[in-house]
C-alpha positions as CSV (number, residue, x, y, z in Angstrom):
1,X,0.0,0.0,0.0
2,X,2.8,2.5,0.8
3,X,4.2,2.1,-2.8
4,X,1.0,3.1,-4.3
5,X,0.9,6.2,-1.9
6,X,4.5,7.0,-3.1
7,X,3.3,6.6,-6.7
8,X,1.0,9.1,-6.4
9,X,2.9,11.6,-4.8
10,X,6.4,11.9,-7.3
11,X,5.5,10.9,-10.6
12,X,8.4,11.8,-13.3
13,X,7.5,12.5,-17.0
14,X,9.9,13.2,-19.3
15,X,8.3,15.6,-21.6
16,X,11.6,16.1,-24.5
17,X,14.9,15.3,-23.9
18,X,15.7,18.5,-23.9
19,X,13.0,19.2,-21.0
20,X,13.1,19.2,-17.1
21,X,11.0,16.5,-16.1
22,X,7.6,17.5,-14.9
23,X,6.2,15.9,-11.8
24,X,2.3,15.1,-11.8
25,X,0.1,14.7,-9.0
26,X,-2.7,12.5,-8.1
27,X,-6.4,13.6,-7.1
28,X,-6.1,14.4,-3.3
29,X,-3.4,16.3,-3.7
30,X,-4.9,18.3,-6.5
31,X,-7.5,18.5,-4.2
32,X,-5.4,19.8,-1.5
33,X,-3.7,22.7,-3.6
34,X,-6.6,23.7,-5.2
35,X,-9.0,24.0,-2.4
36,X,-11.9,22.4,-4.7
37,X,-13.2,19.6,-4.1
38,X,-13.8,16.5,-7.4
39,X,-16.6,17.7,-8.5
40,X,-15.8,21.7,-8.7
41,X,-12.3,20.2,-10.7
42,X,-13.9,18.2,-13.3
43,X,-16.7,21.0,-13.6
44,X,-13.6,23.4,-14.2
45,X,-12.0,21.0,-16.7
46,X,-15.1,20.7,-18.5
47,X,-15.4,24.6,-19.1
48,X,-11.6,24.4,-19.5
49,X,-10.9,26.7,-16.2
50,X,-8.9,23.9,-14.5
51,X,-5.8,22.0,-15.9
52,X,-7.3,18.5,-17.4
53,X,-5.4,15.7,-16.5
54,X,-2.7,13.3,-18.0
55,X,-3.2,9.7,-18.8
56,X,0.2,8.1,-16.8
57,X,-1.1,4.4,-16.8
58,X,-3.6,2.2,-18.1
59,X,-5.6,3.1,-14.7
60,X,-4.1,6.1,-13.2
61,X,-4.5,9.9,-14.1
62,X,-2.4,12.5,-13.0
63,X,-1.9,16.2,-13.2
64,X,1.1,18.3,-13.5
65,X,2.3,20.6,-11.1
66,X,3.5,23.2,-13.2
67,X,0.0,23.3,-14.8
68,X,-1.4,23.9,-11.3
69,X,0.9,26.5,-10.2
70,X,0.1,28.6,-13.2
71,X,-3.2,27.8,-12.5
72,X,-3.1,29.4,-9.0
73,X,-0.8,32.4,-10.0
74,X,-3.6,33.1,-12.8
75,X,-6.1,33.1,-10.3
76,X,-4.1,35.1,-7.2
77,X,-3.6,37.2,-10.2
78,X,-7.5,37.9,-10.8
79,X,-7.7,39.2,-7.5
């Protein structure tokens, strides 16, 4: 069980060679940073507010963290 907890919280993809690796993040913690709650997120990723998520297994979805830190600077921005 505690290597599917560490799964979720440090995932690395390798976007380009080139690229620093992005990390993604699993639901809770999205939840956690965002404040919302699952259905406010996937509301937000249906009107394209909210950063959709990334496919990183056969089963498992992720999001990137860069994604939601721009998210959060674009909204502390709106203020």
């Amino acid at each position: 069980m505690t290597d599917i907890r560490a799964f979720w919280k440090s995932i690395q993809i390798q976007t380009t060679s080139d690229a620093e690796p992005q990390q993604a993040t699993g639901h809770r913690n999205v939840a956690a940073l965002s404040g919302l709650g699952k259905a406010s997120i996937y509301d937000g990723v249906a009107a394209g507010t909210f950063p959709a998520s990334l496919k990183i297994g056969p089963r498992a979805v992720g999001r990137c963290t860069s994604d939601l830190t721009q998210w959060l600077n674009d909204r502390m921005g709106a203020r």
